[in-house]
SEZA-794181 format. One record per residue (C-alpha): residue in one letter; z, x, y. Coordinates in Angstrom, 2 decimals. Layout:
N
@type = a up = Z east = X north = Y $
...
//
This chain:
299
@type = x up = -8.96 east = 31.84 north = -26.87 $
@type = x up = -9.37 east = 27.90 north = -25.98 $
@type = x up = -12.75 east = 26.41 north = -26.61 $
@type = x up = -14.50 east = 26.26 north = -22.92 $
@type = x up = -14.52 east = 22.77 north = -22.22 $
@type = x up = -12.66 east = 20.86 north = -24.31 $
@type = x up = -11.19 east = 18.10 north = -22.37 $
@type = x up = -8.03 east = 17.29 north = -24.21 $
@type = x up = -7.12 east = 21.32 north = -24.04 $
@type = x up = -7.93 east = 21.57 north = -20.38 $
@type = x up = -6.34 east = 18.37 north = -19.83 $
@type = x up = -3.31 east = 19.31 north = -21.08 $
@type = x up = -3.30 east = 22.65 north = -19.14 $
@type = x up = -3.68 east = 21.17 north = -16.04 $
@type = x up = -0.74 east = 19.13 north = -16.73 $
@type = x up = 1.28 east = 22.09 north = -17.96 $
@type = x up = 0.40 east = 23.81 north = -14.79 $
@type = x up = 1.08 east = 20.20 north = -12.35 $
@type = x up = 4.72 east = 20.30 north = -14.46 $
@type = x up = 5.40 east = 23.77 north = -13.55 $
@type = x up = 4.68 east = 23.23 north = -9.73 $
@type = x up = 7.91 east = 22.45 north = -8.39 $
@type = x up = 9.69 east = 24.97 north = -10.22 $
@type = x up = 7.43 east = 27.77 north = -8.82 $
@type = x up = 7.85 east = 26.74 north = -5.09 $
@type = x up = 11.47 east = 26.54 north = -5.58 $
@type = x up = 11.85 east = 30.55 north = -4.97 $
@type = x up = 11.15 east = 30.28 north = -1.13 $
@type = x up = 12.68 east = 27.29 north = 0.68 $
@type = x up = 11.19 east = 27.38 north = 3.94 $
@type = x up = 11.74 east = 23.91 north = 5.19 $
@type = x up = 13.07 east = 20.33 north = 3.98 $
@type = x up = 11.73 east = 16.91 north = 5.21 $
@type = x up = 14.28 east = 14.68 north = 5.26 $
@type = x up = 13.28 east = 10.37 north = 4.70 $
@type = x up = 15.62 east = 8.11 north = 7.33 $
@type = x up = 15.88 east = 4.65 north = 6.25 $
@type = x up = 17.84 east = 4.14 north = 2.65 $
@type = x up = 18.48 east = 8.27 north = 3.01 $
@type = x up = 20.24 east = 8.10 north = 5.62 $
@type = x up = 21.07 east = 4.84 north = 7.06 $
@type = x up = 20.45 east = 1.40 north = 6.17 $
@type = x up = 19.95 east = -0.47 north = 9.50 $
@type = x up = 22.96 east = -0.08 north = 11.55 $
@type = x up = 24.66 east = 1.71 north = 8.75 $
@type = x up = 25.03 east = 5.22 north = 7.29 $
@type = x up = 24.73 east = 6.49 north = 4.00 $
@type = x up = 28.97 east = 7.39 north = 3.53 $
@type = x up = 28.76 east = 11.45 north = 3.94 $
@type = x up = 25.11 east = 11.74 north = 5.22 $
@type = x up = 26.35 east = 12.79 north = 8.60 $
@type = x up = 28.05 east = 15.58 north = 7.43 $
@type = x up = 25.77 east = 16.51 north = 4.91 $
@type = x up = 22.81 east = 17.15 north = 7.64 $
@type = x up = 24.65 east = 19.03 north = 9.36 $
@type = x up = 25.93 east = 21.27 north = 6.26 $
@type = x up = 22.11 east = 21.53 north = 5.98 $
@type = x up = 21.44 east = 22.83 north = 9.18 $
@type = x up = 24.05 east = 25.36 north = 9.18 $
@type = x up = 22.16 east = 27.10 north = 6.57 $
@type = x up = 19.48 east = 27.74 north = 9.19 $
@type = x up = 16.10 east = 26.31 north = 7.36 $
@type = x up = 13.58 east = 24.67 north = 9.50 $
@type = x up = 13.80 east = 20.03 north = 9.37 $
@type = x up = 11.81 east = 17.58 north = 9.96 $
@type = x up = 12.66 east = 13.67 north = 9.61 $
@type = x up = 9.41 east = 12.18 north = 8.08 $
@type = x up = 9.64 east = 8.21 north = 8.33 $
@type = x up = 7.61 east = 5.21 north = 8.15 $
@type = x up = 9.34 east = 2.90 north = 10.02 $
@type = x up = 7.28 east = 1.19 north = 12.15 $
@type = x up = 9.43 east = -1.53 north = 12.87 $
@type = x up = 10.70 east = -0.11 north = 16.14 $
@type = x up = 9.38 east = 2.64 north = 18.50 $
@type = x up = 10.71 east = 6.19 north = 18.50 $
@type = x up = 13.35 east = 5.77 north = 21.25 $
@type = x up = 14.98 east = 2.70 north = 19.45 $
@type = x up = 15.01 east = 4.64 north = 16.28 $
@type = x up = 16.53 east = 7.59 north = 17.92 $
@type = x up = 19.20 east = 5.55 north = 19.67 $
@type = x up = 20.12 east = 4.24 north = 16.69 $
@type = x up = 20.57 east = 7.25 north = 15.13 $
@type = x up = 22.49 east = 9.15 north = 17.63 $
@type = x up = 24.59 east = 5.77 north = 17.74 $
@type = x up = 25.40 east = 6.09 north = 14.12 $
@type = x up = 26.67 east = 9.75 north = 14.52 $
@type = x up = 23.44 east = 12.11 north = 13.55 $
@type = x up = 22.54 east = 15.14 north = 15.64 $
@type = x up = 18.93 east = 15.39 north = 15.99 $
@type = x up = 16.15 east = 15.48 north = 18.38 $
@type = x up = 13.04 east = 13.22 north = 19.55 $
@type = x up = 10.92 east = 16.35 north = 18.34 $
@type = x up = 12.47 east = 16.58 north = 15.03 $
@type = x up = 11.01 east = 12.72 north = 14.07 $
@type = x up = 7.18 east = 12.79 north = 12.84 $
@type = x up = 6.79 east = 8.90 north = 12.41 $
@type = x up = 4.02 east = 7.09 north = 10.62 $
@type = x up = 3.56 east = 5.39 north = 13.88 $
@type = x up = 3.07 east = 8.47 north = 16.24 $
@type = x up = 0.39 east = 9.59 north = 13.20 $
@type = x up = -1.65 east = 6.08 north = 13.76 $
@type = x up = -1.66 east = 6.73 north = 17.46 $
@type = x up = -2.98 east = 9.40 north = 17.64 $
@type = x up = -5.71 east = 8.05 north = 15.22 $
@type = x up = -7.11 east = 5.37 north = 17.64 $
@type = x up = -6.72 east = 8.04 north = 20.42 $
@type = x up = -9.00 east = 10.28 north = 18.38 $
@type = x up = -11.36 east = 7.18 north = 17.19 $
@type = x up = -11.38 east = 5.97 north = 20.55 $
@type = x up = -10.26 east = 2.28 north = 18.99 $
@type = x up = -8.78 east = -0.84 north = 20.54 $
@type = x up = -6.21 east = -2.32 north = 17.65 $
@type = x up = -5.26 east = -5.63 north = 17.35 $
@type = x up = -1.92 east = -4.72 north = 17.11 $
@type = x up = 0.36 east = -6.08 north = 14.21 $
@type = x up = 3.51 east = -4.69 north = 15.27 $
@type = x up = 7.02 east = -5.88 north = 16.16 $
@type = x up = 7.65 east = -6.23 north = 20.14 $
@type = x up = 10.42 east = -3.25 north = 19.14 $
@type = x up = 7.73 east = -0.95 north = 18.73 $
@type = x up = 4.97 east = -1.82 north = 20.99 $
@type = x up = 6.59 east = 0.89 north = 23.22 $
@type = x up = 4.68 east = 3.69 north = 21.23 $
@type = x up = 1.49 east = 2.62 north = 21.77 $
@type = x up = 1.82 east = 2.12 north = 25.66 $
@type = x up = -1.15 east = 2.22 north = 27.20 $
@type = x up = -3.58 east = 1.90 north = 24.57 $
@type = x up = -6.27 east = -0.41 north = 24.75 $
@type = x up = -6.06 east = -3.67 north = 23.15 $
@type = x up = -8.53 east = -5.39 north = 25.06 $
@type = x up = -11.72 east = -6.92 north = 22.78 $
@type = x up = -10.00 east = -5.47 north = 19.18 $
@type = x up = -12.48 east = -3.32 north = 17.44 $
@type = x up = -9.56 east = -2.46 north = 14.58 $
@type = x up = -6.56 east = -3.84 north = 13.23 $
@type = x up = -3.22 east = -1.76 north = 12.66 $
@type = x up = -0.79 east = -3.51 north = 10.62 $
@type = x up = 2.75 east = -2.27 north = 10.65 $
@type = x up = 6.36 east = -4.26 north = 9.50 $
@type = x up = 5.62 east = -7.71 north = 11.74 $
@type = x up = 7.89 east = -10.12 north = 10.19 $
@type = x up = 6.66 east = -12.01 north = 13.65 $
@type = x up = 3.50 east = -11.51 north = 13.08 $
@type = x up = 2.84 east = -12.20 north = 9.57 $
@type = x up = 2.07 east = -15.87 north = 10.12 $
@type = x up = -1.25 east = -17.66 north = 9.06 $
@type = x up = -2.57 east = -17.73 north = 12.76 $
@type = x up = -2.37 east = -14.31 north = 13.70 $
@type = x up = -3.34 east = -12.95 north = 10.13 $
@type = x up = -6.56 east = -15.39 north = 10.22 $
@type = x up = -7.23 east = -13.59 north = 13.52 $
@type = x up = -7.17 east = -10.36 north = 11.65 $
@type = x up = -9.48 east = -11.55 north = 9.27 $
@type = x up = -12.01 east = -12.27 north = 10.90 $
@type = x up = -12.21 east = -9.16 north = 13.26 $
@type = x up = -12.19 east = -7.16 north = 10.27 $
@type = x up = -15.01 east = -9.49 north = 8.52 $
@type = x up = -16.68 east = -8.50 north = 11.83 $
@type = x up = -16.75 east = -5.26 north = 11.01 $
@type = x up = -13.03 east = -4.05 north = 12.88 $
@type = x up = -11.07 east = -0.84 north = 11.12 $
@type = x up = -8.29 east = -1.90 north = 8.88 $
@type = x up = -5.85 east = 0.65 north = 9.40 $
@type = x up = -2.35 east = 0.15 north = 7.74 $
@type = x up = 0.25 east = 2.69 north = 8.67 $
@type = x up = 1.61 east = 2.68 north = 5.87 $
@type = x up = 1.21 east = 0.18 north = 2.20 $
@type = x up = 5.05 east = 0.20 north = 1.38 $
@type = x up = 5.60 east = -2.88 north = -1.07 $
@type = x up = 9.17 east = -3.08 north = -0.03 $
@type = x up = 12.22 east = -1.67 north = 1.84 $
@type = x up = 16.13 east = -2.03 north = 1.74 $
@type = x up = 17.77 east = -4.47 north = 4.05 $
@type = x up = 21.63 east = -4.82 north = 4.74 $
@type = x up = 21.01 east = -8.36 north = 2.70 $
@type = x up = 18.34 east = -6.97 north = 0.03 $
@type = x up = 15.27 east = -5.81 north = -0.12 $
@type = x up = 11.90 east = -7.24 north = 1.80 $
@type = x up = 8.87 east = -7.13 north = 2.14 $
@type = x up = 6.86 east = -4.19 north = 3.06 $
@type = x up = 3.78 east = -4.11 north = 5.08 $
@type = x up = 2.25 east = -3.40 north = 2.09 $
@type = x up = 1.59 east = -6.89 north = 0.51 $
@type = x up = -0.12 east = -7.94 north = 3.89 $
@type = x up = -2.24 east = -5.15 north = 3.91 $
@type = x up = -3.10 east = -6.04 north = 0.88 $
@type = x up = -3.92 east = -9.78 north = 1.46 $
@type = x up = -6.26 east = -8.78 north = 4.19 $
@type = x up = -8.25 east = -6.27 north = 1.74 $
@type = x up = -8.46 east = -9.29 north = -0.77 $
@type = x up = -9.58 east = -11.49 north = 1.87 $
@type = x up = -12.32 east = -9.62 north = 3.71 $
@type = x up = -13.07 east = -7.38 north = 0.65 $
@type = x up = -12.84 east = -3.69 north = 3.08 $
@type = x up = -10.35 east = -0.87 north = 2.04 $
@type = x up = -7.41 east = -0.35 north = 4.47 $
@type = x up = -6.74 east = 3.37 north = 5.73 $
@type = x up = -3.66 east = 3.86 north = 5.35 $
@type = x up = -1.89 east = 6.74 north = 7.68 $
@type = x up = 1.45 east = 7.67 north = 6.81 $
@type = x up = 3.54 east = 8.20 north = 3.36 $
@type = x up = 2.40 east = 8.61 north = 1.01 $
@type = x up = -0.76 east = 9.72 north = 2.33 $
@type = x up = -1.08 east = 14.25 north = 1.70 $
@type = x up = -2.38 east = 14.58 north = 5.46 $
@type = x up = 0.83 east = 12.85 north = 7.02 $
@type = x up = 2.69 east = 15.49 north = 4.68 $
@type = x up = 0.93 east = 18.40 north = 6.09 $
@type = x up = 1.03 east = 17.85 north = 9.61 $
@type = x up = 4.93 east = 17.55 north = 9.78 $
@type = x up = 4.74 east = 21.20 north = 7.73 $
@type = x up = 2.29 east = 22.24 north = 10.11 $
@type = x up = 4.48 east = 21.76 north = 13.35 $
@type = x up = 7.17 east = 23.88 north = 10.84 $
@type = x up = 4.78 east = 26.55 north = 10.20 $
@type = x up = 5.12 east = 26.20 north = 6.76 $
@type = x up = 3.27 east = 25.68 north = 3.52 $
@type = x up = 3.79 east = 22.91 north = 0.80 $
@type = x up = 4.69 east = 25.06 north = -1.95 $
@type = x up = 7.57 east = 26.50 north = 0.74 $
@type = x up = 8.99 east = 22.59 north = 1.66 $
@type = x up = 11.46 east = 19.92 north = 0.02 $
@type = x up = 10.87 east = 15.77 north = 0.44 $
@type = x up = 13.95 east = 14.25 north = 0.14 $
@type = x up = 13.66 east = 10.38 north = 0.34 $
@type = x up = 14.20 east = 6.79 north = -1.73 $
@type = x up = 10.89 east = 5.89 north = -2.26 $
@type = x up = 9.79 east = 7.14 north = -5.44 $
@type = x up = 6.23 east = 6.87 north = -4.94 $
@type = x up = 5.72 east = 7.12 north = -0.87 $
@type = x up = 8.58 east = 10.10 north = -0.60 $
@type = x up = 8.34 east = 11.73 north = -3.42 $
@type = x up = 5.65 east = 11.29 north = -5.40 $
@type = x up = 3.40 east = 11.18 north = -2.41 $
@type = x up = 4.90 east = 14.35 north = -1.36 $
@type = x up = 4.22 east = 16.64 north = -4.81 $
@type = x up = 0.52 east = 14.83 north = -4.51 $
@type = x up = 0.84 east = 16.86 north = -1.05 $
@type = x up = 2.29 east = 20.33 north = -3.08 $
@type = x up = 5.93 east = 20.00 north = -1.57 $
@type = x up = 8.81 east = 19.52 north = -4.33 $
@type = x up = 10.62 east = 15.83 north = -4.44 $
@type = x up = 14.04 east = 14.97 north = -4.28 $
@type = x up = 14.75 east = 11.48 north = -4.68 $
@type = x up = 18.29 east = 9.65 north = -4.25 $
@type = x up = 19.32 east = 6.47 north = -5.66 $
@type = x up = 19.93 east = 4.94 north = -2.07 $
@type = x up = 18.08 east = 2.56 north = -0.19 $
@type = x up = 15.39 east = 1.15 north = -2.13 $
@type = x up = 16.00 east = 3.06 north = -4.93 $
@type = x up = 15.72 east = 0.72 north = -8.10 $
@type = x up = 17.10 east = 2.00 north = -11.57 $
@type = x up = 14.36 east = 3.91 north = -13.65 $
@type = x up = 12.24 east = 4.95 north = -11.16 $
@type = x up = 12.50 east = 8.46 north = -11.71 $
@type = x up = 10.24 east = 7.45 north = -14.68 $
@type = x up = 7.17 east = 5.88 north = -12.97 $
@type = x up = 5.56 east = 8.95 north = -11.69 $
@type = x up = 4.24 east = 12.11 north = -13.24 $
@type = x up = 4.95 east = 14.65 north = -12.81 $
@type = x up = 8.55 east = 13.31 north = -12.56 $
@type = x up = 11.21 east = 14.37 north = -9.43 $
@type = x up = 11.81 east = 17.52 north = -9.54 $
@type = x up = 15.41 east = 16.80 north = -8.37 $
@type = x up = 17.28 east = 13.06 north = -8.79 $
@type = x up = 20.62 east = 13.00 north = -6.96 $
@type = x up = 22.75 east = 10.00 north = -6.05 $
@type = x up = 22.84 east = 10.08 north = -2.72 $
@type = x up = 22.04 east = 12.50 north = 0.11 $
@type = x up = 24.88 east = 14.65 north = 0.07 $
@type = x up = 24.23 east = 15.24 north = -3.44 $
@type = x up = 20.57 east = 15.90 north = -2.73 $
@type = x up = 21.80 east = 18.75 north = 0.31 $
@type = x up = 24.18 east = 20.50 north = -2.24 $
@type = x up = 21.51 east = 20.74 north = -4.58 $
@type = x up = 19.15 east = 22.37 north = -1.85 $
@type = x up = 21.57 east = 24.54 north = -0.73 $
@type = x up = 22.43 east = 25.94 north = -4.14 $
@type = x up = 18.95 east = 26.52 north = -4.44 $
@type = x up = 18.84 east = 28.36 north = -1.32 $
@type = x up = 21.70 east = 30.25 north = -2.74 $
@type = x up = 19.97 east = 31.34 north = -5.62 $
@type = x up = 16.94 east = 32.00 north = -3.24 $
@type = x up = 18.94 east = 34.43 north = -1.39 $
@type = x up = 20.27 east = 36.18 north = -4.13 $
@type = x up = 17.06 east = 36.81 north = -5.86 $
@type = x up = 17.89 east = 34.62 north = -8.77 $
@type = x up = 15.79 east = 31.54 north = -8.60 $
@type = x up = 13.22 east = 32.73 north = -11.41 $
@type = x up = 16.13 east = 33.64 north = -13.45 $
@type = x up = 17.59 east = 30.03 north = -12.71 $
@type = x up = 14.61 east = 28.41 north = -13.35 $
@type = x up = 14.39 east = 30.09 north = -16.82 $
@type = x up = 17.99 east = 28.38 north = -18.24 $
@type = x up = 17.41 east = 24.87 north = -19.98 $
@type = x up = 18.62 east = 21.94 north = -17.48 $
@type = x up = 18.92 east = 24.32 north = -14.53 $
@type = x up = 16.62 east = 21.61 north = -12.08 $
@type = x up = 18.57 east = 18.69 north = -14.16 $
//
């Protein structure tokens, strides 16, 4: 019998049972949430096999969503260049960071100062922007200039929202990585001393609405993404199981930075859909516990 409240025992079961979290939701796969940028494209350029590799996925029949936080361009540009590139998927399939801060200043009843490039202005049509009560900063490369950040700080010093939709340091570019909206978020939270809200990855609510329009529960899902903190670590914070790929952003050793770690590393997203649909397999066949039992069976 453990001693009731001893911290380092009870701290050490509750990391026992965080560990064992992922394997226990493995034994119903009920849907996968799939990243987009550096999982499946970089840019104006695939991932070699991803194309084939979503659709392998839904052959199998389980229930997608494609979870993103690029706020760079609006929904329709994003789709186009997807379709363009050669993937099969629908407007309604997309649950973007952006769409998530919208409807948070439709709910709040705010009018942003909007830091976002003129490609995605198009998803927050009709908002209004008149007399700024909040500030939403998005990836502005435009916008990030002293001017329009000084204008920022001082509507949130006058007591304007900060809303970021989403703190990413960095992302992958064709040429390297860049900066994220992340580090100007950041700067404005030094400067005016307030805490940004942040809306999508890696936040657990962003999570759980794309499961909700799925029907499904955390414990039932799979994240597969690059970012090892807002895909898949923010995703097992949410109670869904993380699959990360060494694409996109993905930087050598990052598998070790969060705990508990991945519960799936694969090089790239084919590898991470084979791996899902073996599981699936297993799941099928009523031998995921007996899987999950063998040493190096998730390695």
């Amino acid at each position: 019998m453990h001693a009731t409240g001893d911290p380092f025992r009870l701290g050490l079961e509750f990391f026992s049972a965080r560990k064992d979290v992922s394997h226990a939701m493995m034994r119903q796969i009920k849907a996968v949430l799939i990243d987009l940028s550096g999982t499946l494209h970089i840019d104006n350029t695939k991932i070699p096999g991803a194309v084939e590799a979503l659709e392998k996925l839904r052959a199998c029949g389980v229930p997608l969503r494609f979870v993103t936080n690029t706020t760079k361009e609006s929904l329709s540009v994003l789709h186009g260049r997807l379709t363009a590139l050669g993937f099969r998927l629908e407007r309604r399939e997309v649950f973007s960071s952006l769409a998530a801060a919208r409807r948070l200043v439709e709910r709040r009843q705010l009018r942003p100062l909007l830091l976002l490039q003129p490609e995605a202005l198009e998803d927050f049509d009709g908002v209004n922007t008149e007399k700024p009560d909040a500030v939403l900063v998005g990836l502005a490369p435009d916008k990030f200039n002293y001017e329009t950040l000084t204008e920022a700080f001082r509507l949130v010093l006058d007591g304007a929202a900060l809303i970021a939709v989403h703190k990413a340091r960095y992302y992958r570019r064709p040429d390297g990585l860049a900066l994220g909206p992340g580090p100007f978020v950041a700067a404005l939270e030094y400067a005016t001393g307030r805490r940004a809200e942040a809306v999508g990855k890696p936040e657990c609510e962003f999570f759980h609405s794309a499961l909700a329009e799925l029907g499904c529960r955390p414990e039932e899902a799979v994240m597969i993404g690059d970012d090892v903190q807002q895909d898949v670590g923010g995703a097992q914070e949410a109670g869904l199981a993380g699959l990360l790929v060494r694409t996109g952003k993905y930087r050598p050793g990052d598998e070790a930075t969060i705990s508990p770690p991945p519960w799936h590393v694969a090089d790239a997203f084919p590898e991470a859909v084979e791996h899902v649909l073996r599981q699936l397999e297993l799941q099928r066949s009523g031998s995921v516990e007996r899987a999950e039992g063998r040493p190096g069976a998730d390695q």
